[in-house]
C-alpha positions as CSV (number, residue, x, y, z in Angstrom):
1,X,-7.1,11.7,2.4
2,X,-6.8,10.9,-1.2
3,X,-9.2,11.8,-4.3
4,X,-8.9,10.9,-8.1
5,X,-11.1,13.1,-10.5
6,X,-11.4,11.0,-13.9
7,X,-7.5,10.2,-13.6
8,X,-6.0,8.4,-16.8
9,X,-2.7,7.2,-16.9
10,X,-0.4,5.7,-19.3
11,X,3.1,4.8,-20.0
12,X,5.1,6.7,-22.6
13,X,3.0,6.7,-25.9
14,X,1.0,3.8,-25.2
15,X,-2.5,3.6,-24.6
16,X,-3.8,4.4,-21.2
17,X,-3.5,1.6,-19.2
18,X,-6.0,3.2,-16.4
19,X,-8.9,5.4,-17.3
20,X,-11.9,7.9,-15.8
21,X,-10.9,6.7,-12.1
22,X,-12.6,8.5,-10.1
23,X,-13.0,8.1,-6.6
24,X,-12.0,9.2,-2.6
25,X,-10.2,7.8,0.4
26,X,-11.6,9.4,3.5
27,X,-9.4,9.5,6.2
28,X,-8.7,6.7,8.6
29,X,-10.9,4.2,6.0
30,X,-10.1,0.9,5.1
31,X,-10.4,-0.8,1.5
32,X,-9.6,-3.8,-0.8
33,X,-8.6,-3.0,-4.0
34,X,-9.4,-6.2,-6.2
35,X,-9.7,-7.6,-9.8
36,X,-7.8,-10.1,-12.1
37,X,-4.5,-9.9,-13.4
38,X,-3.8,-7.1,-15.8
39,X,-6.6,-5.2,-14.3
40,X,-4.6,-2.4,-13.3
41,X,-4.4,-2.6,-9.4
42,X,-0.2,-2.1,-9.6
43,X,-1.0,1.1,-11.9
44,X,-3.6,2.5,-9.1
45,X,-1.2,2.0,-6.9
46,X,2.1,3.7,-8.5
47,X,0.1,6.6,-8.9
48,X,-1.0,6.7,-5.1
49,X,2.6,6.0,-3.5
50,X,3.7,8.6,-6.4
51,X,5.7,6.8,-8.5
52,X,4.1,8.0,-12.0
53,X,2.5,10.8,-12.9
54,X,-1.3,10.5,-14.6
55,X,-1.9,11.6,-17.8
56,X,-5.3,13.3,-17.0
57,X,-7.3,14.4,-14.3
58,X,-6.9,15.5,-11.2
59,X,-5.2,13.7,-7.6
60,X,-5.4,15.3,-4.3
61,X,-3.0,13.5,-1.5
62,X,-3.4,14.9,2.0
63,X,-5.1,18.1,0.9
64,X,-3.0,18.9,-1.5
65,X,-3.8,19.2,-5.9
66,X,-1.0,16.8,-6.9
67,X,-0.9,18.7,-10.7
68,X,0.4,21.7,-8.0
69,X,3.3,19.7,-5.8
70,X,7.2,20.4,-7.0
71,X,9.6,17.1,-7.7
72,X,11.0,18.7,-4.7
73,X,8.0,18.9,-2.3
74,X,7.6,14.8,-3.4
75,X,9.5,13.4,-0.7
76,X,8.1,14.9,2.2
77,X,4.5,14.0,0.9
78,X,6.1,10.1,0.4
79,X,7.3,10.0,4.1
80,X,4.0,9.9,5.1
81,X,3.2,7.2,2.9
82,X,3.9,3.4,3.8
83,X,4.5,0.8,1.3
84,X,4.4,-2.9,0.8
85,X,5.6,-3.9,-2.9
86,X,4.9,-7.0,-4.4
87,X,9.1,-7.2,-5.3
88,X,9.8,-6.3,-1.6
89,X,12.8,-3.7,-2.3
90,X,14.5,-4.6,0.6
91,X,18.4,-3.6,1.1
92,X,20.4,-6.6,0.3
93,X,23.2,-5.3,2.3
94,X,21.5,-4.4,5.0
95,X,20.2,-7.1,8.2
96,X,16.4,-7.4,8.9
97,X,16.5,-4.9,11.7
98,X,18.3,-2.5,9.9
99,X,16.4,-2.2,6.8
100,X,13.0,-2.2,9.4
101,X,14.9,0.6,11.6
102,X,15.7,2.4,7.8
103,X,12.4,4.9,7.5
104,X,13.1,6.0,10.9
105,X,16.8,6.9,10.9
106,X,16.5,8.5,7.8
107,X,13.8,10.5,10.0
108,X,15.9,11.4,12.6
109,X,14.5,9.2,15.5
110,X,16.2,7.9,18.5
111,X,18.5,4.9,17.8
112,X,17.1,2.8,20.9
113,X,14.0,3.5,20.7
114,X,13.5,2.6,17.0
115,X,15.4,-0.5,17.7
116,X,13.1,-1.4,20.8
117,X,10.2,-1.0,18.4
118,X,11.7,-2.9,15.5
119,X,12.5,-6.0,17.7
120,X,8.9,-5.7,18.4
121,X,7.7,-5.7,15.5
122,X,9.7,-8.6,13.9
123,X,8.7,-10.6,16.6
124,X,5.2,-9.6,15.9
125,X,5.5,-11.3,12.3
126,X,7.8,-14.1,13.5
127,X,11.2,-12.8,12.5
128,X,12.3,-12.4,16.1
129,X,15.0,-15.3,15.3
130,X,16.0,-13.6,12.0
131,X,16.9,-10.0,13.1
132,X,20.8,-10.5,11.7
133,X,19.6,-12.2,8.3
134,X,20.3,-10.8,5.1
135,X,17.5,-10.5,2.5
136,X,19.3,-12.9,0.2
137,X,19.3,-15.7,2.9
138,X,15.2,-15.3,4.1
139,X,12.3,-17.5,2.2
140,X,9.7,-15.0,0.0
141,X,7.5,-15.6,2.8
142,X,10.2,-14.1,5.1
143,X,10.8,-11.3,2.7
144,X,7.0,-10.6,2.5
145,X,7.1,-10.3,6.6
146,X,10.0,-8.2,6.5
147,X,8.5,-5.9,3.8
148,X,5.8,-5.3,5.6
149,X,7.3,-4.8,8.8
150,X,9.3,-1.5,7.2
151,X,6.2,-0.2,5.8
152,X,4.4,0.0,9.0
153,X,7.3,1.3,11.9
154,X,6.4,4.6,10.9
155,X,2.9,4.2,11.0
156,X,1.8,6.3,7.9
157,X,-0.9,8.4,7.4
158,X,-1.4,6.2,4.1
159,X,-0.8,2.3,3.6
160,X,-0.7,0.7,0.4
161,X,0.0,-2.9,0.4
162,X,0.0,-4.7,-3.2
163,X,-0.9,-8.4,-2.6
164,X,0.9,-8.5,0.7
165,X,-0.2,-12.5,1.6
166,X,0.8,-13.3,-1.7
167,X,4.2,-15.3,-0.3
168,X,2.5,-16.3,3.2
169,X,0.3,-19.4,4.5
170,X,-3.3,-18.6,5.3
171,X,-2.4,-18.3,9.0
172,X,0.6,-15.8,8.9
173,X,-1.4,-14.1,6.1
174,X,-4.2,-14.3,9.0
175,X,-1.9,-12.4,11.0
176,X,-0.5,-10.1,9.0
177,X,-4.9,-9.1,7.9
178,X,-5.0,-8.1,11.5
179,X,-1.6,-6.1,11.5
180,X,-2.9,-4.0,9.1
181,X,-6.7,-3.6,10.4
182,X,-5.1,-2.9,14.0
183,X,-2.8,0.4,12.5
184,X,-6.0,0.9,10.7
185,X,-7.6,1.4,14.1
186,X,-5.0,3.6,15.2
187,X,-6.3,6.4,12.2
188,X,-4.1,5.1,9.4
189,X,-6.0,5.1,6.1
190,X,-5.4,1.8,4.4
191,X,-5.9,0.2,0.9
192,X,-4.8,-3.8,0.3
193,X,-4.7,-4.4,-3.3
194,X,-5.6,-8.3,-3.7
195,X,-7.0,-10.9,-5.7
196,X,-7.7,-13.1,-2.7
197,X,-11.5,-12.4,-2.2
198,X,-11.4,-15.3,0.6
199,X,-9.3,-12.3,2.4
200,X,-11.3,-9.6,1.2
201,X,-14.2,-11.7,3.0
202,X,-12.8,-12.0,6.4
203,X,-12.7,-7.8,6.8
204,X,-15.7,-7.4,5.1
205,X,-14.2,-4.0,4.4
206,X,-15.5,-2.2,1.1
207,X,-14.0,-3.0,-2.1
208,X,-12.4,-0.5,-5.3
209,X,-12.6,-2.9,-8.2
210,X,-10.6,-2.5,-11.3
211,X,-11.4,-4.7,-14.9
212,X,-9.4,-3.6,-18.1
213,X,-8.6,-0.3,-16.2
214,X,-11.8,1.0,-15.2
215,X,-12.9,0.9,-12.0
216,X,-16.3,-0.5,-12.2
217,X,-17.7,-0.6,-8.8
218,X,-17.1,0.7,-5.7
219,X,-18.3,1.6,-2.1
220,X,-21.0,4.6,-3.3
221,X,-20.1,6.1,0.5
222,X,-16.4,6.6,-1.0
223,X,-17.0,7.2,-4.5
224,X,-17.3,10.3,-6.4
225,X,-19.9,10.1,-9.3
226,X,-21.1,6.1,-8.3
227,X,-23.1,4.3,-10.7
228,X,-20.6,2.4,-12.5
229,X,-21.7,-1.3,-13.2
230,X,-20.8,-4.1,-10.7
231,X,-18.4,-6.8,-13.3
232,X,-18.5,-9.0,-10.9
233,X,-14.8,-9.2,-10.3
C-alpha cells in the first residue's frame, strides 16, 4: 500500500525536518504513529496524504513510484485517500451533512443514498441532532466528530488520522478508536498518528515511532531495513 525508501524531507532551504525513513504499509494493516511534539508525525503525514513533496528517496502509494506521478495524476491518487487534520478544514459555509456528503458528490454518487449514509454516520458519532449546524457554531469536540466523519463516507483505501481524540473525552474518543478499527476491518489500511499511548494501548496495534525526525523503531514485520534503536518514545 505505501513504502518510503530513506525519504528526507524539508521545507524550502531549511534543514530536513524528516530523515532516512524507511518503512512499508502493507495493505489492510493497522498502525500508530507516535512520539513527542516536534517529532515529526504531521511531516510523515503531509507527505503520505501528498501534500509535500520529499527531498530524497523514494515513495510508492498504491503501486505506484511517486518521483513518476504528474501534478495532474495527484488527485485521483488523493481520492482514495481519507483524511482527518488536526485543524479539521471543514467548509464554514457548508451544514454538517453537507460538508460529510462533500467527497461523495464531488464523486458523482447518488444524492439519497449519500445522504442516507451521512445521517448514519453522524448519528454514529453523535451529531444526529447537529446535521443543519454550521462549523462556526459546533464545540472542537464536535468539529473533531464531524472531521472525521468526512474522512471516512468514502471509505478509503488509506486513512490518516493526525491526533483524531485530541478534542474528545475518553469515551467518544473510545468510540471514535473503534470507528476506525471497524473500516480497518473492512480492508482499509489505517495509520492514527498520536501521542496518547493510553490509546495506542487499547489496539495493541504496532507502532512507527518518530524522535527528532528519525523513525527509530518500528514493527520489523512492516519495516524495511529494521534495526533502528527503540528511544523509548
Amino acid at each position: 500500500m505505501v513504502r518510503f525508501e530513506n525519504v528526507g524531507m524539508r521545507y524550502g532551504l531549511g534543514s530536513e525536518v524528516l530523515r532516512n525513513i524507511s518503512f512499508e504499509l502493507k495493505p489492510g494493516s493497522f498502525h500508530f504513529l507516535t512520539g513527542p511534539s516536534g517529532a515529526g508525525k504531521s511531516s510523515l503525514m503531509k507527505l503520505l496524504y501528498l501534500a509535500h513533496r520529499p527531498s530524497r528517496g523514494i515513495i510508492t502509494m498504491f503501486g505506484q513510484d511517486l518521483t513518476m506521478v504528474s501534478r495532474d495524476e495527484l488527485p485521483a491518487l488523493r481520492r482514495r485517500i481519507g483524511v482527518v487534520f488536526q485543524d479539521f478544514r471543514l467548509l464554514d459555509h457548508l451544514s454538517a451533512i453537507d460538508n460529510v456528503m462533500l467527497p461523495l458528490r464531488i464523486a458523482g454518487g447518488d444524492p439519497k443514498i449519500i445522504r442516507e449514509h451521512a445521517e448514519e454516520l453522524l448519528s454514529w458519532v453523535g451529531l444526529a441532532d447537529r446535521l443543519e449546524a454550521r462549523p462556526p457554531t459546533l464545540s472542537g469536540g464536535e468539529k473533531q466528530r464531524l472531521a472525521i466523519a468526512r474522512a471516512v463516507i468514502g471509505k478509503p483505501d488509506l486513512l490518516l488520522a493526525d491526533e483524531p481524540t485530541g478534542n474528545v473525552d475518553p469515551e467518544m474518543a473510545n468510540r471514535l478508536l473503534h470507528l476506525f478499527v471497524e473500516l480497518n476491518k473492512l480492508g482499509t489500511t489505517t495509520l492514527v498518528a498520536t501521542h496518547d499511548m493510553g490509546l495506542v494501548s487499547r489496539v495493541g496495534a504496532p507502532q512507527l515511532r518518530l524522535f527528532q525526525g528519525e523513525l527509530v523503531h518500528l514493527d520489523r514485520a512492516s519495516a524495511v531495513g529494521a534495526g533502528q534503536p527503540d528511544a523509548g518514545y
